[in-house]
C-alpha positions as CSV (number, residue, x, y, z in Angstrom):
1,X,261.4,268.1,176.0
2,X,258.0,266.2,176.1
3,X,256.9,267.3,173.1
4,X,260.3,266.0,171.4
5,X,259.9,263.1,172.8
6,X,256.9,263.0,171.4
7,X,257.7,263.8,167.8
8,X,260.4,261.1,167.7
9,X,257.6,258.4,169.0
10,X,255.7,259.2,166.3
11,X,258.3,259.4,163.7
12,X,259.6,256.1,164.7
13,X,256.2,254.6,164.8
14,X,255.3,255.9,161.7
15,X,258.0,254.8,160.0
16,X,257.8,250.9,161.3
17,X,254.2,251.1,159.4
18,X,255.1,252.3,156.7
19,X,258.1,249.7,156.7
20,X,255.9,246.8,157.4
21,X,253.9,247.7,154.3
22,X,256.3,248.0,152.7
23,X,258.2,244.9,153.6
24,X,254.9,243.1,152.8
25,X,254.0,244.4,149.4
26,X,257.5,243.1,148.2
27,X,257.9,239.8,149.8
28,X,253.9,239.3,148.1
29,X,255.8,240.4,145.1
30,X,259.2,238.3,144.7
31,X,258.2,235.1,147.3
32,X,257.4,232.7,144.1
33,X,260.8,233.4,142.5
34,X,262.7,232.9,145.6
35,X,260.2,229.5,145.6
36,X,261.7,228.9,141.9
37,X,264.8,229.7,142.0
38,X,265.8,227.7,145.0
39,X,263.9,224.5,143.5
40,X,265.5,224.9,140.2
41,X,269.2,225.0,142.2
42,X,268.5,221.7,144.1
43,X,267.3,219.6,141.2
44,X,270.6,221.1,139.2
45,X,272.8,220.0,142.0
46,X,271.2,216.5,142.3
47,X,270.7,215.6,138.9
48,X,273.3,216.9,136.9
49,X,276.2,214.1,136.5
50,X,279.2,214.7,138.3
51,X,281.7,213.3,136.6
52,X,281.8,215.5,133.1
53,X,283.0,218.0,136.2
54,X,286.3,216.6,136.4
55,X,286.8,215.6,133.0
56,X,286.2,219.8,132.2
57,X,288.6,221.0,134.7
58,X,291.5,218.8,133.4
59,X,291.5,219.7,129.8
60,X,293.8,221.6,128.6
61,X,293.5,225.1,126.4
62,X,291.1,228.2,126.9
63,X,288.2,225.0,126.4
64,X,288.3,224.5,129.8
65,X,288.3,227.9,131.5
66,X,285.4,228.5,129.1
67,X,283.5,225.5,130.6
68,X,284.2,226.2,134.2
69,X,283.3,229.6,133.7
70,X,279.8,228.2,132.6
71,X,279.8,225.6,135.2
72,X,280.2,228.3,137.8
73,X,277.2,230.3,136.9
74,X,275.4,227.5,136.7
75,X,275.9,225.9,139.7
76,X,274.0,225.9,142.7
77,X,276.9,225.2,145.2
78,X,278.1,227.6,147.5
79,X,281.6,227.9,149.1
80,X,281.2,226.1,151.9
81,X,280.4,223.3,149.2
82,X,283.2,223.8,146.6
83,X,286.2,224.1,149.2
84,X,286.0,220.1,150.1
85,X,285.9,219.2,146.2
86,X,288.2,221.7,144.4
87,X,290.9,221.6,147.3
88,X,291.1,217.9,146.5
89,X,291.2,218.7,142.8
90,X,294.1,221.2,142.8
91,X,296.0,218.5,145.5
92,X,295.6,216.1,142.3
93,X,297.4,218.2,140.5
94,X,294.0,220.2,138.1
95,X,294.7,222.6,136.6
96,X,294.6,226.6,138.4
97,X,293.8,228.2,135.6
98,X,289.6,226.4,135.3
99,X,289.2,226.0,139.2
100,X,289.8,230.0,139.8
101,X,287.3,230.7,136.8
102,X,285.1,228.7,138.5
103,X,285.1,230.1,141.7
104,X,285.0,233.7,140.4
105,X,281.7,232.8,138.7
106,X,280.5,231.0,141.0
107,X,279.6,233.7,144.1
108,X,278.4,236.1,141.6
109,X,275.8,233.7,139.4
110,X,273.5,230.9,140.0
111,X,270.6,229.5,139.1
112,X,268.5,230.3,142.0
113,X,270.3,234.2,141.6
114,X,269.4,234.2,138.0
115,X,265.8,233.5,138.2
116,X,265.4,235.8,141.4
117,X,267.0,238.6,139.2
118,X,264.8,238.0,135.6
119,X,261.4,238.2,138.6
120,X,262.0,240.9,140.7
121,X,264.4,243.3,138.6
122,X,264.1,242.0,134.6
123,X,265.4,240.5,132.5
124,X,267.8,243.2,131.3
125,X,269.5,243.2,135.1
126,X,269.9,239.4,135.1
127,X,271.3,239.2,131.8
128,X,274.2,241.6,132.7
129,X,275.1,240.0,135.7
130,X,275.0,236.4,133.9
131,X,277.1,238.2,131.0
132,X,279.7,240.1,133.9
133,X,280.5,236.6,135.9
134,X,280.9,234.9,132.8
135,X,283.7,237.8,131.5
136,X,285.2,238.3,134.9
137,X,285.4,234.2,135.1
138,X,287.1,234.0,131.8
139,X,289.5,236.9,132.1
140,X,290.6,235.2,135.4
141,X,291.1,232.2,134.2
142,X,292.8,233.6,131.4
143,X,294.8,235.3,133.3
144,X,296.2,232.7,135.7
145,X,296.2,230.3,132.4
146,X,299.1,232.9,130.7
147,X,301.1,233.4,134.0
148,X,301.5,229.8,134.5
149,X,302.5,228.9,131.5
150,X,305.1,231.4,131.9
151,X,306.2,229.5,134.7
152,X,305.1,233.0,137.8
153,X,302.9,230.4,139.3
154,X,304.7,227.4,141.0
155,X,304.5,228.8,144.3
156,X,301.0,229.9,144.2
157,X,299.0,226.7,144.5
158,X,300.0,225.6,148.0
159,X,297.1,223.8,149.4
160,X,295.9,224.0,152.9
161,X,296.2,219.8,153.9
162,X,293.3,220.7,156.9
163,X,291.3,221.2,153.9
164,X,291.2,217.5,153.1
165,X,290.0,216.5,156.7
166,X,286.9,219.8,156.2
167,X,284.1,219.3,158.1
168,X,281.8,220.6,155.5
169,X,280.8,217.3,153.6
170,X,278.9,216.2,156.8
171,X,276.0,218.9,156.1
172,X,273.5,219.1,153.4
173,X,275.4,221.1,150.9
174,X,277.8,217.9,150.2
175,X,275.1,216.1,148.7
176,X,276.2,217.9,145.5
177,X,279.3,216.6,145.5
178,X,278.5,213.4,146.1
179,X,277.2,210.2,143.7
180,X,273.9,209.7,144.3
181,X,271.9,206.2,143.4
182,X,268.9,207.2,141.6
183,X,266.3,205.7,143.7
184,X,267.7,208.1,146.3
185,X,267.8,211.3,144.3
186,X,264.4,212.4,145.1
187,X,265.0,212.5,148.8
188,X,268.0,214.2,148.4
189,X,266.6,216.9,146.2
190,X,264.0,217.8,148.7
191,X,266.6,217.5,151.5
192,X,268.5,220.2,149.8
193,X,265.3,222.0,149.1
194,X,265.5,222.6,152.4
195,X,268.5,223.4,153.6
196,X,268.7,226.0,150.6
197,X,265.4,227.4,152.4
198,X,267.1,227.6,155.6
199,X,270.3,229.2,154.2
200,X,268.9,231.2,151.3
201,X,265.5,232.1,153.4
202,X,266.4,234.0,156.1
203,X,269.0,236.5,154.4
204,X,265.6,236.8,151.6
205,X,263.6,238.2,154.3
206,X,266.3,240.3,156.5
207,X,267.0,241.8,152.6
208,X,263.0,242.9,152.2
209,X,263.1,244.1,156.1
210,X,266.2,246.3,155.5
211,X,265.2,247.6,152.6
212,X,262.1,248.5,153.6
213,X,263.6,249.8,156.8
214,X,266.0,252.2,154.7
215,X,262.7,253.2,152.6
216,X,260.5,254.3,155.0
217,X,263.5,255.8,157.1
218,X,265.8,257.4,155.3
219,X,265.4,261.3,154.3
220,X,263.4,261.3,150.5
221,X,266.2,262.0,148.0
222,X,269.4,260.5,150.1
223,X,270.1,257.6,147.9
224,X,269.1,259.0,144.5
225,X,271.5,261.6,145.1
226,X,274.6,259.2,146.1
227,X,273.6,256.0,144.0
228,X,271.7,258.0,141.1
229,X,272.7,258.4,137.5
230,X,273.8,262.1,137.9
231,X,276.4,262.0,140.6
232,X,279.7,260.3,138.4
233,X,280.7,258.9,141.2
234,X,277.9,256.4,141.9
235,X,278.9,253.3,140.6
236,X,281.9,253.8,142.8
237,X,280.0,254.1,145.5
238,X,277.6,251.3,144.8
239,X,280.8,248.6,144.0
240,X,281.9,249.9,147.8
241,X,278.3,249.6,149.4
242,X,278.6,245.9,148.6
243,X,281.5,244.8,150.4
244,X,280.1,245.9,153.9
245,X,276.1,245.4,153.7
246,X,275.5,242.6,151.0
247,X,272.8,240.1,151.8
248,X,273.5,236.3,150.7
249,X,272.6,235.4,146.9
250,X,269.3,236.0,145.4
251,X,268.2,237.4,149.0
252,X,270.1,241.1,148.1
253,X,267.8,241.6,144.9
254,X,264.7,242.8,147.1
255,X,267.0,245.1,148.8
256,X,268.6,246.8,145.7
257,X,264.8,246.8,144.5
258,X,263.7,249.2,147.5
259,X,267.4,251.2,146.5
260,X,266.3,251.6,142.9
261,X,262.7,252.3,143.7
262,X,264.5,255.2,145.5
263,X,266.8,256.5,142.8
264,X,269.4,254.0,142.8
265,X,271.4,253.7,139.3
266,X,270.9,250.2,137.4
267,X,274.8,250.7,137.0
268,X,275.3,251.1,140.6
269,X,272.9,248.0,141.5
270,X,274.9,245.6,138.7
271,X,278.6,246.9,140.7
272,X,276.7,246.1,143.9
273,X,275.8,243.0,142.6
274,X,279.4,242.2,141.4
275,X,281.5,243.1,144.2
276,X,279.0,242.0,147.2
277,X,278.9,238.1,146.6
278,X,282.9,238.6,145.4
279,X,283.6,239.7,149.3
280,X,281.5,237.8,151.0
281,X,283.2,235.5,153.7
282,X,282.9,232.4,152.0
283,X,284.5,232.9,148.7
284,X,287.4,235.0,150.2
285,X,288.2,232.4,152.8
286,X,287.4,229.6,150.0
287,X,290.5,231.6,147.4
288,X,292.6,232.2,150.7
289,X,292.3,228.3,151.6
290,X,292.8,226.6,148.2
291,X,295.9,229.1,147.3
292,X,297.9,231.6,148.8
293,X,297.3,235.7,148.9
294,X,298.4,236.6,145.1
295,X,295.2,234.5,143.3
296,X,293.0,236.0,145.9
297,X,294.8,239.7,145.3
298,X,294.2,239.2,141.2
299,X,290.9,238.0,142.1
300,X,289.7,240.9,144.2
301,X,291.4,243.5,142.4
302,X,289.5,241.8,139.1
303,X,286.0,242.1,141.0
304,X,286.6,245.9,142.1
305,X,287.5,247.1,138.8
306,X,285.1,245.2,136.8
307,X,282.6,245.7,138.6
308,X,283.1,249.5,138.1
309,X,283.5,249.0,134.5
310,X,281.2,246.9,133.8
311,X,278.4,249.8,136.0
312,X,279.6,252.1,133.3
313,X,279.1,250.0,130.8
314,X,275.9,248.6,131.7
315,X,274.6,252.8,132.3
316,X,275.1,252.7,128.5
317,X,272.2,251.1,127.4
C-alpha cells in the first residue's frame, strides 16, 4: 500500500514539473502576441469613428450584412459590450438581418484573436478562422435577410426593455461605445488596455496551465488518437470539446497549441475554434436577450454544422 502510495507521489510530482516547464516554455513563447493583440484591440475600439457604425447597419441590400460581417471580425468588443448598443439599435427599428451577422462574427474573430492566432499557430490557422466567421456571418445574415423579407420574422425581434436600463455601460468595455473627445482618447485607450489585460489575461494563463496540465498528464497517444487526422470522427469531436472547456478569446490558442503538439487535427482545432467562442455565455445570453429562441436556434445550429464543415474543409489543404 506504501509503496503505491508512493508511485502515485511521484507520478503526481513528476508530472507538475514537467507541467511547469511546460507551462513556462509557452507563455515565453506567445506572451508578446497576447501584448499585441490586446493593444491593437484597444486603439481599434477608441479610435475608430463610431458613427459610420450606424450608418452600416441601416442600409439596405446584402451591402450591409457584408459590412457588419467585417465589422464583427474586426472589432474588439465583447458581448458584454455589444448588448447595451445593438439592443438599442434593433429597438430603433435596424435592421436583423446586419446586427445578427455581426454578432455571429463577432465571438469567433477579433483583432486581438487574429494576431494571437498568426503568433502562436500561423498564419494558415488564422486565416481560416478570419475566412469561417466571415462566411458563417454572411450566411446568417443572409439568411435572416431572405426570411424577413418573406415576412417569417415579425415576431422574432422582441426586445428585452431591461436591456435599455443594462448595467454594463458603467464598466470599461463601454468606452467603445461611447464618443470620445480627442484629448481624452489616450487615457481611455490605456484604460481599456487594462481592463482587456484583466479580462483577456487571466483566461491566457489558465489556457497555458491547462494545457500543459493535460500534456504532462495525460497517457502519450490519448488525444492524437480522438482529435487526430485518422480517426473520421475527430472534427466532431473537436466542434463538441469546445462547447464545455473553451477558454475566452485569444487565451484558448495556447491550449489548442499543447493539443496539436500532441496529435491534435488542424481541422479539429479550427471546429474548436468555431464552436467554443459561438457557446460561450456571453454571446448566447447576448442572441437570447436581443431576440427570442428561433435567431439563437439558426445561429447555433449554423455554428455546429459549420464548424464541422468547415474542419473538413480546412483538412483539405
Amino acid at each position: 500500500m506504501h509503496i503505491a502510495d508512493g508511485q502515485i507521489l511521484h507520478f503526481i510530482g513528476t508530472g507538475l514539473i514537467q507541467a511547469t516547464q511546460i507551462s513556462v516554455r509557452h507563455f515565453s513563447h506567445t506572451w508578446l502576441y497576447l501584448v499585441l493583440g490586446i493593444v491593437a484591440g484597444a486603439l481599434i475600439s477608441i479610435y475608430v469613428p463610431k458613427e459610420g457604425l450606424a450608418r452600416a447597419f441601416n442600409r439596405s441590400g446584402f451591402g450591409s450584412i457584408i459590412l457588419a460581417s467585417l465589422l464583427g471580425v474586426i472589432s474588439p468588443l465583447g458581448s458584454y459590450a455589444v448588448i447595451p448598443i445593438f439592443a438599442t439599435m434593433l429597438a430603433n427599428g435596424f435592421p436583423l438581418a446586419p446586427v445578427m451577422a455581426f454578432l455571429t462574427a463577432s465571438p469567433l474573430m477579433s483583432p486581438y484573436v487574429l494576431i494571437t492566432t498568426w503568433g502562436i499557430l500561423g498564419r494558415q490557422m488564422a486565416l481560416a478562422r478570419l475566412l469561417t466567421a466571415l462566411v458563417l456571418a454572411v450566411i446568417c445574415g443572409t439568411i435572416i435577410k431572405v426570411l424577413t423579407e418573406k415576412g417569417k420574422m415579425k415576431e422574432w425581434t422582441e426586445i428585452n426593455p431591461a436591456l435599455h436600463n443594462s448595467s454594463e455601460g458603467k464598466d470599461f468595455w463601454s468606452l467603445a461605445g461611447k464618443k470620445i473627445s480627442p484629448e481624452d482618447k489616450s487615457k481611455a485607450a490605456i484604460k481599456m488596455m487594462w481592463g482587456i489585460t484583466k479580462f483577456s489575461g487571466k483566461y491566457f494563463i489558465l489556457s497555458i496551465v491547462l494545457g500543459s496540465a493535460l500534456e504532462a498528464f495525460l497517457p502519450h497517444g490519448l488525444v492524437g488518437g480522438l482529435l487526430g487526422a485518422q480517426n473520421r470522427f475527430s472534427i466532431l469531436w473537436g466542434a463538441t470539446l469546445g462547447i464545455p472547456i473553451y477558454i475566452c478569446g485569444g487565451g484558448a490558442v495556447p491550449f489548442v497549441l499543447s493539443l496539436m503538439e500532441q496529435g491534435m487535427d488542424k481541422g479539429s482545432a479550427l471546429a474548436f475554434f468555431i464552436m467554443g467562442p459561438a457557446t460561450r455565455v456571453s454571446p448566447m445570453v447576448t442572441l437570447l436577450a436581443l431576440v427570442c429562441k428561433r435567431p439563437f436556434l439558426l445561429y447555433l445550429g449554423l455554428c455546429f454544422g459549420g464548424s464541422i464543415l468547415f474542419g473538413y474543409l480546412y483538412r483539405l489543404f
